[in-house]
C-alpha positions as CSV (number, residue, x, y, z in Angstrom):
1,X,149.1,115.4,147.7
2,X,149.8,118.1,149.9
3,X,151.9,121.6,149.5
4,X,154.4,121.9,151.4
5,X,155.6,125.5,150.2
6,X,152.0,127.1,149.9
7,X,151.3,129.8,152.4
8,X,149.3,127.5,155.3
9,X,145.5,128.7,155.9
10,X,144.4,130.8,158.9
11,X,144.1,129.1,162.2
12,X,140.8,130.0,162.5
13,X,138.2,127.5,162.7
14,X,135.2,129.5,161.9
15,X,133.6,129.9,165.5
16,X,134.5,133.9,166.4
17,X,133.4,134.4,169.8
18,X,136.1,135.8,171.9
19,X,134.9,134.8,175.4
20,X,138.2,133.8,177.3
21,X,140.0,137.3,178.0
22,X,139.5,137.9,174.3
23,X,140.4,134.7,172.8
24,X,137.9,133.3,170.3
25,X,136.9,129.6,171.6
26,X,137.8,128.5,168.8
27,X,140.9,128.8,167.6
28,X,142.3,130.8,170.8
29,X,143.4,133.8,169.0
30,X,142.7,137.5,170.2
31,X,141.1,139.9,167.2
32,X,144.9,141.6,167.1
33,X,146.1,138.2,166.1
34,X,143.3,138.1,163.5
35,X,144.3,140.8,162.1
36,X,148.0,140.0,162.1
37,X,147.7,136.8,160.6
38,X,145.7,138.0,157.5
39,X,148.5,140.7,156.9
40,X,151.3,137.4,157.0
41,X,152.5,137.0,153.5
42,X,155.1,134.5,153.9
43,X,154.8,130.9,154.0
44,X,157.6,130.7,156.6
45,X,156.1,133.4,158.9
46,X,152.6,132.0,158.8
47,X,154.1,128.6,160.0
48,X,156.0,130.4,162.7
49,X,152.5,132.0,163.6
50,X,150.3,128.7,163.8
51,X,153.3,127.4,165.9
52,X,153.3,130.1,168.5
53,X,149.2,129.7,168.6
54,X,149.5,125.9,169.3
55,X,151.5,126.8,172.4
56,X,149.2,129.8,173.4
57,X,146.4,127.4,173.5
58,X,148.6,124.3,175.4
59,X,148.9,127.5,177.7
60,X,145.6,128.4,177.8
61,X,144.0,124.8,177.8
62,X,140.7,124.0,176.6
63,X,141.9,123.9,172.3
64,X,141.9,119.7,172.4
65,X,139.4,120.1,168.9
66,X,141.0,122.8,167.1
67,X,143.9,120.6,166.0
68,X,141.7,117.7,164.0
69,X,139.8,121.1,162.9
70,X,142.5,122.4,161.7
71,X,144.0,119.2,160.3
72,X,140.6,119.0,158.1
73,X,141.0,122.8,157.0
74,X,144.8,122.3,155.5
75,X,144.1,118.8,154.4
76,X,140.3,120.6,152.1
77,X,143.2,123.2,150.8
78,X,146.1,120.9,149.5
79,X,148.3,122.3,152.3
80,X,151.0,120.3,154.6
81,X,150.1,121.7,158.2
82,X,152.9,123.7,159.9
83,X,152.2,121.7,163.0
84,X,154.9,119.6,165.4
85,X,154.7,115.8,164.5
């Protein structure tokens, strides 16, 4: 069963190479996004975050895999994902 009120994991996807004007390939976040996201304490902000990043990379286009990624990463850690239905 999954938490619904534990802080959600980083939206990285474990790839790191920031080849699209400094977005990682990946996961479509810049390292100053990195950063920020690891210094994200609450639950509530992190979901905000992952939110914004799923609309950066609709922006961006190219991100089609990170979702069942990221879907896989949650699901491993017991954690709802903060994503829109």
């Amino acid at each position: 069963m999954a938490k619904t009120g534990t802080k959600p994991p980083s939206p990285c996807i474990d790839v790191c190479k920031f080849r699209r004007e400094g977005h990682c390939i990946g996961c479509s976040m810049t390292k100053a996004q990195k950063k920020m996201f690891k210094e994200l304490k609450s639950p509530a902000h992190r979901r905000v975050f992952v939110h914004m990043l799923s609309h950066q990379q609709a922006a961006l286009g190219g991100y089609a895999h990170w979702t069942e990624a990221y879907l896989k990463k949650c699901a491993k850690k017991g954690v709802t994902p903060p994503l829109d239905a």
